[in-house]
C-alpha positions in Angstrom: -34.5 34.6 0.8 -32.3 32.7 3.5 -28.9 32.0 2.9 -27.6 29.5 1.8 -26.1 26.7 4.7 -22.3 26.8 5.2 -21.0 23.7 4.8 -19.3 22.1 7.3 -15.9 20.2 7.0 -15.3 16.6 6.4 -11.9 15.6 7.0 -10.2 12.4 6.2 -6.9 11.2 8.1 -4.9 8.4 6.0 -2.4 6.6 8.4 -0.3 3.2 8.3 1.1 1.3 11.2 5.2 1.2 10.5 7.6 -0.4 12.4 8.0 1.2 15.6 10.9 4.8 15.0 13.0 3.4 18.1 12.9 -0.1 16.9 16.6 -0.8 15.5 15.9 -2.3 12.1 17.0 -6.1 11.0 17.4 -7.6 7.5 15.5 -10.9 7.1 17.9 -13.8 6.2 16.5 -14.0 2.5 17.4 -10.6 2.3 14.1 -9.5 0.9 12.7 -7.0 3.6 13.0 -6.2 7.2 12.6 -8.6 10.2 8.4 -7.2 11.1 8.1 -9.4 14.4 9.1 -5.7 16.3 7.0 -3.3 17.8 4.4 -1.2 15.6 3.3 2.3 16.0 1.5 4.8 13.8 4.1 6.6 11.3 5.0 9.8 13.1 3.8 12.1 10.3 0.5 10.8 10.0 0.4 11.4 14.4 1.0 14.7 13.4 -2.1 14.9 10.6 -4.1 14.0 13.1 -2.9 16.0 15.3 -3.5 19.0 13.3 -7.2 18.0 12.0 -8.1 17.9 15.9 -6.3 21.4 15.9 -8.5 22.2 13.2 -11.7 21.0 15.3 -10.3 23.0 18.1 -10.1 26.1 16.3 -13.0 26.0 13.5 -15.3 24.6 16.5 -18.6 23.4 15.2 -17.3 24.2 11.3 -15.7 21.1 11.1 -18.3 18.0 10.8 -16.3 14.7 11.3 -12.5 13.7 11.7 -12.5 10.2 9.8 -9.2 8.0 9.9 -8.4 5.6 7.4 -5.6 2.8 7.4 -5.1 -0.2 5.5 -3.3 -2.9 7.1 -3.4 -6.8 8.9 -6.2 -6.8 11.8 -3.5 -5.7 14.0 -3.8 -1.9 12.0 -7.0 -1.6 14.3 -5.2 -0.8 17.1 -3.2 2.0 15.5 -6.8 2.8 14.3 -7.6 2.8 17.9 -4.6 5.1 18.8 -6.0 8.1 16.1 -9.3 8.0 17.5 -8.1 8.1 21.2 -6.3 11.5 20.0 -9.8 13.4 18.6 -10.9 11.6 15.5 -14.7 10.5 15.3 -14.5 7.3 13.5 -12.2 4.8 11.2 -12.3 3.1 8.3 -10.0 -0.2 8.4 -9.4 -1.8 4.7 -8.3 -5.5 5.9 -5.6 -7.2 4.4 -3.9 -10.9 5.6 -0.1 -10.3 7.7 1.2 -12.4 4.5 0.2 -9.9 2.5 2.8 -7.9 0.4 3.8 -4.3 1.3 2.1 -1.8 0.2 2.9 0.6 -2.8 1.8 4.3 -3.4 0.1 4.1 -6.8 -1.7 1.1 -4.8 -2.8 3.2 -1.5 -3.7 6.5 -3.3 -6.3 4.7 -5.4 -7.7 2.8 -2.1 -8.2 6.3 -0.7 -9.7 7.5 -3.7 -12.7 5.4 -3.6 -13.2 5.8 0.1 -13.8 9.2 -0.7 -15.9 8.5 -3.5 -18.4 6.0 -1.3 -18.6 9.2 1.7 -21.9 9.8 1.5 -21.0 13.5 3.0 -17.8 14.0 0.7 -14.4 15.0 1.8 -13.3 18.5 1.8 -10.0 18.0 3.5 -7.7 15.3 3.5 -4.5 15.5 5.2 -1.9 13.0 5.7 1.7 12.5 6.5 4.3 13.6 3.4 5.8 10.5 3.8 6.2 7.0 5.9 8.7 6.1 7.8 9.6 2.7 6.6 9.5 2.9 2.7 10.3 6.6 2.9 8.3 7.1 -0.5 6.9 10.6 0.3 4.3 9.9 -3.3 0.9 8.8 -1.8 -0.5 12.5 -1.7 0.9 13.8 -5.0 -0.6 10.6 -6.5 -4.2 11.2 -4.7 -4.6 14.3 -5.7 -3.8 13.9 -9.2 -6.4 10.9 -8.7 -8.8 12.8 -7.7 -8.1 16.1 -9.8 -7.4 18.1 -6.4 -5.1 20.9 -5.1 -2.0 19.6 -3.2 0.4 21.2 -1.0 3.0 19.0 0.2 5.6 19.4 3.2 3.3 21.7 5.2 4.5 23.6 7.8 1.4 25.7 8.7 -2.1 25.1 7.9 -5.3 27.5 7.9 -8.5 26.5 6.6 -11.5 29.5 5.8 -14.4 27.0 5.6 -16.6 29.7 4.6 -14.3 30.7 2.1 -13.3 27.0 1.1 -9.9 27.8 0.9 -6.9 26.9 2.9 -3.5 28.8 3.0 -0.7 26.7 4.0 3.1 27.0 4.1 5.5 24.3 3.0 8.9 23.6 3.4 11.3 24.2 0.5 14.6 24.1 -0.1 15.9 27.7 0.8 13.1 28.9 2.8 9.5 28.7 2.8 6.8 28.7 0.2 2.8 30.3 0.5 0.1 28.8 -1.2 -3.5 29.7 -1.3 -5.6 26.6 -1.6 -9.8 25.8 -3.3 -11.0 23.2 -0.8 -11.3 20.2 -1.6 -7.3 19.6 -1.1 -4.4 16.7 -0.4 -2.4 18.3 2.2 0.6 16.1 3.6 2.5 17.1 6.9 6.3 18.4 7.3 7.7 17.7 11.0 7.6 21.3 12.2 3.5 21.5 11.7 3.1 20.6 15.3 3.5 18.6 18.1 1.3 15.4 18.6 -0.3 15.1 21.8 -0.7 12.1 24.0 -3.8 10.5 24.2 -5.3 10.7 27.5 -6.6 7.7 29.4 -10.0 8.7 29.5 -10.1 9.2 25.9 -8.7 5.7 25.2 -11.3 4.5 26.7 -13.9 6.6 24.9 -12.1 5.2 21.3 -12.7 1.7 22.1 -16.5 2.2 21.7 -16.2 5.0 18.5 -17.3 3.0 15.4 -14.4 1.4 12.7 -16.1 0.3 9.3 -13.8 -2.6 8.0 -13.7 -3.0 4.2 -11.6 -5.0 1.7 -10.0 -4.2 -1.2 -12.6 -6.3 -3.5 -15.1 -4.2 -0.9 -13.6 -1.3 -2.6 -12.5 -2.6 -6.2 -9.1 -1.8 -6.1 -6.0 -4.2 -6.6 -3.0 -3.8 -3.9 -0.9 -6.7 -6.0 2.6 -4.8 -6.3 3.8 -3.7 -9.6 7.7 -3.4 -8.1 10.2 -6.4 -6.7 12.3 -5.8 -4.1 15.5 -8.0 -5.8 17.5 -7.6 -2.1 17.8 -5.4 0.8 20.9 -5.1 2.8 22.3 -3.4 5.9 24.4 -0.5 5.3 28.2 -1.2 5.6 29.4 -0.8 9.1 31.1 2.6 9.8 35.3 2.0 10.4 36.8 3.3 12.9 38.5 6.8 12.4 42.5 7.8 13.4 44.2 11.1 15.5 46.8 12.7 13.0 49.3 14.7 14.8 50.1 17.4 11.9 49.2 18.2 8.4 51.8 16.2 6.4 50.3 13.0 8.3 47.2 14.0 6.9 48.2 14.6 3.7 50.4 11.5 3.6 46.9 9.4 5.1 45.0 10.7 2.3 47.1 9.7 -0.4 47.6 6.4 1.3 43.5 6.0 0.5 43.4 7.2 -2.8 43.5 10.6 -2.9 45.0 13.2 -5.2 45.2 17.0 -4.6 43.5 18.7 -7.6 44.8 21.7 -9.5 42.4 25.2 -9.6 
């Protein structure tokens, strides 16, 4: 009787072009969002999901059967697309939306990504995406996919190792104190702390190779999911500007500044 086949790893990459991390950021004169005529980039946490599902390839060799990328996003998202396959992944998926389209919400996103995976013909053993975006700072797409889709999570990774034989994973996250091991069934949500890795830069011979690897554009009707927002930003406003601070010469002019602003020594 022969054994039966191994099977081989499928790996989805979510990612979302953000404002550029260097760009300074600028209120809009309604005061309803952020000035979005800047420069774009992927979110650094999802650079360093795929990052470490190319690790993965590197390590696991011929174990791991396709890096996939998914973003959803105005026709300019192709080129951060573009930018994920230039770095190892195989192909993208690009769910189209107009650049008057509203932002996008968690709740909304997780159940985009859920049916992607239900339509892979191959399935998905392994998705891995950044804990959280840079721009709404959310951190809630993976917690929300996986309870979606009924998965294992581990959030804030910090290491990752996948047995594909096994189908387990054991990762270690981040949490407050120290760090936490967890010993994962595949299929699992794994999003990405900073100190997973390092992303690499995506050689010019490999950019070239990306612009002729295949992206599959979808819509949300495509996909039977609604993106409408269920939440209203009412404003959004610059943080107050920092005042200047003041050299005190002793302790008593300390004391005497500080009770000048308010405050009140406290009894033990």
């Amino acid at each position: 009787m022969r054994p039966s086949a191994v099977r081989l790893l499928n790996i989805l990459v979510p990612i979302k072009r953000t404002v550029d991390y260097a760009v300074k950021i600028r209120v809009n004169p309604d005061q309803k969002g952020i000035d979005l005529n800047v420069k774009h980039s992927m979110n650094p946490f999802d650079e360093i999901a795929v990052e470490e599902a190319v690790r993965l390839r590197e390590k696991l060799k011929d174990e791991v059967k396709s890096i996939k990328v998914v973003t959803i996003g105005p026709p300019k998202a192709a080129e951060t697309l573009r930018t994920a396959l230039a770095m190892g992944a195989d192909s993208g998926i690009h769910i189209e939306v107009s650049d008057s389209a509203p932002a996008l919400e968690p709740l909304g996103v997780a159940k985009a990504l859920r049916a992607v995976i239900q339509r892979e013909k191959d399935g998905v053993d392994l998705v891995i995406l950044g804990k959280q975006a840079i721009d709404d700072d959310a951190g809630q797409t993976g917690q929300m996919l996986a309870g979606l889709l009924d998965w294992a999570q581990a959030t804030f990774a910090s290491k990752l190792v996948v047995d594909p034989k096994a189908k387990v994973a054991e990762v270690t996250r981040e949490i407050d104190g120290g760090l936490e091991e967890l010993k994962c069934r595949l299929p699992l949500v794994v999003s990405t702390d900073l100190r997973l890795n390092e992303p690499r830069y995506a050689s010019l011979p490999n950019i070239m190779k990306a612009k002729k690897k295949p992206i599959e554009k979808l819509t949300p009707a495509d996909l039977e999911v609604d993106l409408t927002p269920i939440l209203e930003s009412v404003s959004v406003a610059e943080p107050p500007k920092r005042v200047g601070g003041g050299k005190v010469e002793n302790v008593d002019e300390l004391i005497a500044k500080l009770q000048e602003a308010g405050f009140t020594a406290v009894k033990s």
